[in-house]
PyMOL commands that place a pseudoatom at each C-alpha (Angstrom):
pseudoatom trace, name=CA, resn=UNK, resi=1, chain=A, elem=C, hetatm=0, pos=[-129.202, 58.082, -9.378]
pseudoatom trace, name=CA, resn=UNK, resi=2, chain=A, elem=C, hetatm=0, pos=[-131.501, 60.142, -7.651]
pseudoatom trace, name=CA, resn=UNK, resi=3, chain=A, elem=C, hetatm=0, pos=[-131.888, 57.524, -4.816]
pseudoatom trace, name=CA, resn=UNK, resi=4, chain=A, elem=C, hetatm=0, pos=[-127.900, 57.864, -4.808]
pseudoatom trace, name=CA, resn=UNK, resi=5, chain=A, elem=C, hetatm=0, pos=[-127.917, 61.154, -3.866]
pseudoatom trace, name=CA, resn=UNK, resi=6, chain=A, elem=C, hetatm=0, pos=[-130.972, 61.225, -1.535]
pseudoatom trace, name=CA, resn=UNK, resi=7, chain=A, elem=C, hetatm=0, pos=[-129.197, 58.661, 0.551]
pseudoatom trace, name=CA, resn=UNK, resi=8, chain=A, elem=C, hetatm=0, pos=[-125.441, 60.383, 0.012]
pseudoatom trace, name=CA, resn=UNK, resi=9, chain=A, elem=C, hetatm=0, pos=[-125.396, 61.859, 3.667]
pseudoatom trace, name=CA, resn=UNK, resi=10, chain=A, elem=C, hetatm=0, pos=[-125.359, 58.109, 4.932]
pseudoatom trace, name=CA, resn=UNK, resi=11, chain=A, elem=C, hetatm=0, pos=[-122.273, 57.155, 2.685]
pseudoatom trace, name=CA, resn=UNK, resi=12, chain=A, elem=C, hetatm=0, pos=[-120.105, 60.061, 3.862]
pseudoatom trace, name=CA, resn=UNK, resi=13, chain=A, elem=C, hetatm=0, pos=[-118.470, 61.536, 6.903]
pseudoatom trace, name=CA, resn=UNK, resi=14, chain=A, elem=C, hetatm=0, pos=[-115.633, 63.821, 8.017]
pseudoatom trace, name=CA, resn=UNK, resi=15, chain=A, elem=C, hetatm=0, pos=[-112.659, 63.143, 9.605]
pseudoatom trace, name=CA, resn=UNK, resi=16, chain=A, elem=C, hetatm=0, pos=[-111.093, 65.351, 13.029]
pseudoatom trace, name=CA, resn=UNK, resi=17, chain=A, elem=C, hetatm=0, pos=[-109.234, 67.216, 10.791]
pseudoatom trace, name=CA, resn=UNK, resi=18, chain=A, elem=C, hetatm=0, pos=[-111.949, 68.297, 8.373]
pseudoatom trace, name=CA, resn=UNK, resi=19, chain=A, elem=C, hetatm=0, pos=[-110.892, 66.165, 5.551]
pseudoatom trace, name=CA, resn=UNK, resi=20, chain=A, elem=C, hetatm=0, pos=[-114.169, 64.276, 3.966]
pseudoatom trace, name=CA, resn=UNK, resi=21, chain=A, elem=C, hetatm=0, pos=[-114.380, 60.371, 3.402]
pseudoatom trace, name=CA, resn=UNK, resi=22, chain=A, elem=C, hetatm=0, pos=[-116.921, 58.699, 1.538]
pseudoatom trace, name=CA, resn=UNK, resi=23, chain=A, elem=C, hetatm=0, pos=[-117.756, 55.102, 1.813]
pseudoatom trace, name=CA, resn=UNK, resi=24, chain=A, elem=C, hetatm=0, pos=[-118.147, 52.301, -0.662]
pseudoatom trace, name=CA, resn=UNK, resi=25, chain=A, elem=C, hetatm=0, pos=[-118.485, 48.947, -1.216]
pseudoatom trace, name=CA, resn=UNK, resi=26, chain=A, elem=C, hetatm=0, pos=[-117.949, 47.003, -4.481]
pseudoatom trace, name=CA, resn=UNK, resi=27, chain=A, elem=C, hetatm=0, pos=[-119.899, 43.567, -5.142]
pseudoatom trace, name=CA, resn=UNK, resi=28, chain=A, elem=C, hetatm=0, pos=[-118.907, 41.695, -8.098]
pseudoatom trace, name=CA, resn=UNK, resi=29, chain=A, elem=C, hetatm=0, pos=[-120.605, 38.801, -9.580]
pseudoatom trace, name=CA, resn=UNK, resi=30, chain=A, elem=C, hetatm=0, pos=[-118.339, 36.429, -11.552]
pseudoatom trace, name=CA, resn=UNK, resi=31, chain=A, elem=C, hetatm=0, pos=[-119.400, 33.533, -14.142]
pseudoatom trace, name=CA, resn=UNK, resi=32, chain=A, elem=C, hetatm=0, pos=[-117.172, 30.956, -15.927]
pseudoatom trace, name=CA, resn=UNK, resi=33, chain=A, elem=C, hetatm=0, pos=[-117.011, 29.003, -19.021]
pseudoatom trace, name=CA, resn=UNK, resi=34, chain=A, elem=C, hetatm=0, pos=[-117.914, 25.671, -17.806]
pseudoatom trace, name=CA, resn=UNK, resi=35, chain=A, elem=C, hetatm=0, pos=[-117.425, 26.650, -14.182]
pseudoatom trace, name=CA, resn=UNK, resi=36, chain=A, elem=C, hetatm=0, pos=[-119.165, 23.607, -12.645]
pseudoatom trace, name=CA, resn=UNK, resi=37, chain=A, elem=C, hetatm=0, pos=[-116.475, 21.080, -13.779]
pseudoatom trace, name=CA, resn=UNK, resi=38, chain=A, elem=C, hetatm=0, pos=[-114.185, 20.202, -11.057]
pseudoatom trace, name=CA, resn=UNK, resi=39, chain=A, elem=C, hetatm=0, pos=[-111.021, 21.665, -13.017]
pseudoatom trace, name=CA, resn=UNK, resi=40, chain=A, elem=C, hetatm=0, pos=[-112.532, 24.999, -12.951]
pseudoatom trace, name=CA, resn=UNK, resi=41, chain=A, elem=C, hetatm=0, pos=[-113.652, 24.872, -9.450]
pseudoatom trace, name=CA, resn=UNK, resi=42, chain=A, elem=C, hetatm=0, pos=[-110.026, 24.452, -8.373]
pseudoatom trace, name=CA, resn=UNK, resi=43, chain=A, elem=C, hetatm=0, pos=[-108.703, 26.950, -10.465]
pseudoatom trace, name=CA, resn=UNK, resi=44, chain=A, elem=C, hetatm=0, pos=[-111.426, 29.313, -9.535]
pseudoatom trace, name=CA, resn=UNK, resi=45, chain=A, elem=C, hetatm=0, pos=[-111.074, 28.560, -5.691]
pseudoatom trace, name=CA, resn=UNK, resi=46, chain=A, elem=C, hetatm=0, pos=[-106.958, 29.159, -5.888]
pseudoatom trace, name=CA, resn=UNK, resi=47, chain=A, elem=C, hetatm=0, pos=[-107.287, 32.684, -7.868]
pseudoatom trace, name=CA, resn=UNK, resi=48, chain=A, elem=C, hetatm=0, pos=[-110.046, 33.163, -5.414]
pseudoatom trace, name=CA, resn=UNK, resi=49, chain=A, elem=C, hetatm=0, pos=[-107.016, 32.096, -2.411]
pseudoatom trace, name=CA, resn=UNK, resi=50, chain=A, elem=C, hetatm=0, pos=[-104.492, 34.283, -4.253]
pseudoatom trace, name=CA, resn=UNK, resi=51, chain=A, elem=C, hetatm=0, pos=[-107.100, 37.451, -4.282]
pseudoatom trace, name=CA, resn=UNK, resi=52, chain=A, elem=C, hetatm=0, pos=[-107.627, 36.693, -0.648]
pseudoatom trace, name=CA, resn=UNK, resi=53, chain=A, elem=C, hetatm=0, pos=[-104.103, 37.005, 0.159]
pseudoatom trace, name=CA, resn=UNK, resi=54, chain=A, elem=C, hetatm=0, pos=[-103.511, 40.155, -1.104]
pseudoatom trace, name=CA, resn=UNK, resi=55, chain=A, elem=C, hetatm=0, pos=[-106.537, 42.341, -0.571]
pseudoatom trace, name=CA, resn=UNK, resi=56, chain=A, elem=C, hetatm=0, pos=[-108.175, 40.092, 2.470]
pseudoatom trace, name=CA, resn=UNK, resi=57, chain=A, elem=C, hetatm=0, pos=[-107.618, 42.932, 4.734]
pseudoatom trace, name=CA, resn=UNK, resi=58, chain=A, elem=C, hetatm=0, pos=[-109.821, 45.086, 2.882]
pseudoatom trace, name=CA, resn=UNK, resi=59, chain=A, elem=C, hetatm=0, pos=[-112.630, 42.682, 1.978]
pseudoatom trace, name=CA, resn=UNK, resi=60, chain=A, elem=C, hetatm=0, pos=[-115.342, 41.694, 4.302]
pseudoatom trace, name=CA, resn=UNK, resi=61, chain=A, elem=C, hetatm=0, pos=[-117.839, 38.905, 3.201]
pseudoatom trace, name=CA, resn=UNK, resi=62, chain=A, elem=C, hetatm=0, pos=[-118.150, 36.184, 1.033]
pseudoatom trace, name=CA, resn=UNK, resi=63, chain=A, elem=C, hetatm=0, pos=[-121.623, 35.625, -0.757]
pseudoatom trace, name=CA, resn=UNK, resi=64, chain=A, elem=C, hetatm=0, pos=[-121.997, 31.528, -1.493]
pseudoatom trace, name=CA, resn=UNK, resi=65, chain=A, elem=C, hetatm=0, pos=[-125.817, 30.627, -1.217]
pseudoatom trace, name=CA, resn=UNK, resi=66, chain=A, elem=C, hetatm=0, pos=[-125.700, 33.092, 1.802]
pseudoatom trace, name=CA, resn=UNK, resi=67, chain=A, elem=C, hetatm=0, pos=[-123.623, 35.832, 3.059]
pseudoatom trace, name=CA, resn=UNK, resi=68, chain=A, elem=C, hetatm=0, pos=[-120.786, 35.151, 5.523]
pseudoatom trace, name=CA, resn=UNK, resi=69, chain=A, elem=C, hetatm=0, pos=[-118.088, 36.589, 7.155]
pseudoatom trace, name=CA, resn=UNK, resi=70, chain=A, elem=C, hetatm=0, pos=[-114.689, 36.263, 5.383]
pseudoatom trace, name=CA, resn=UNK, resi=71, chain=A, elem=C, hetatm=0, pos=[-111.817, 34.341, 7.486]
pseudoatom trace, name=CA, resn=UNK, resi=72, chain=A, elem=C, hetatm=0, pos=[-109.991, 31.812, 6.725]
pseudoatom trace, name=CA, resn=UNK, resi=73, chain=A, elem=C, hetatm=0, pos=[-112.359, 28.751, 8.342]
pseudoatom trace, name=CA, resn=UNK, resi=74, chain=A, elem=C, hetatm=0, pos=[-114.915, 30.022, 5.464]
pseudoatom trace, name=CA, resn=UNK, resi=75, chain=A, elem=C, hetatm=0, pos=[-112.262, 30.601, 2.970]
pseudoatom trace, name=CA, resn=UNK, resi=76, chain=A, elem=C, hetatm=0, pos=[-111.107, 26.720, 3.189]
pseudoatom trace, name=CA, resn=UNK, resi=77, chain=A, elem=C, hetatm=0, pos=[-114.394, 25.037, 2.983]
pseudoatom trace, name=CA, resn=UNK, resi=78, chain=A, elem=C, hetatm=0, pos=[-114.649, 26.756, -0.963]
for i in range(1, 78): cmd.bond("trace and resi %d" % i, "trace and resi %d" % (i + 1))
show_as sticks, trace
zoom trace
């Protein structure tokens, strides 16, 4: 927590008008029942599509073996 607030300066800024932003970034890590069977995979990959489709403006990466940038070439080799 400490490290937190050491480093808060770089996480935060002010806008023209004074107001103050902070910036975050959330990074979840998911794992399913049996999620290497080829069912699952599918339904995994469309709730993944679905997500995509209604928050894909606000995400930025997609972390599969590597980090890459989110579009929707990367998005349809899942």
């Amino acid at each position: 927590m400490k490290n937190l607030e050491n480093r808060a300066k770089d996480f935060s800024y002010e806008l023209p008008d004074g107001t103050p932003v902070v910036k975050l970034g959330v990074i979840a890590t998911l794992y399913f029942k049996e999620g290497y069977t080829a069912g699952k995979k599918l339904k995994i990959i469309d709730c993944f599509r679905k997500f995509n489709d209604e928050f894909g403006a606000h995400l930025n990466g997609l972390l599969q073996d590597s980090y890459k940038k989110l579009t929707s070439e990367s998005l349809g080799k899942l």
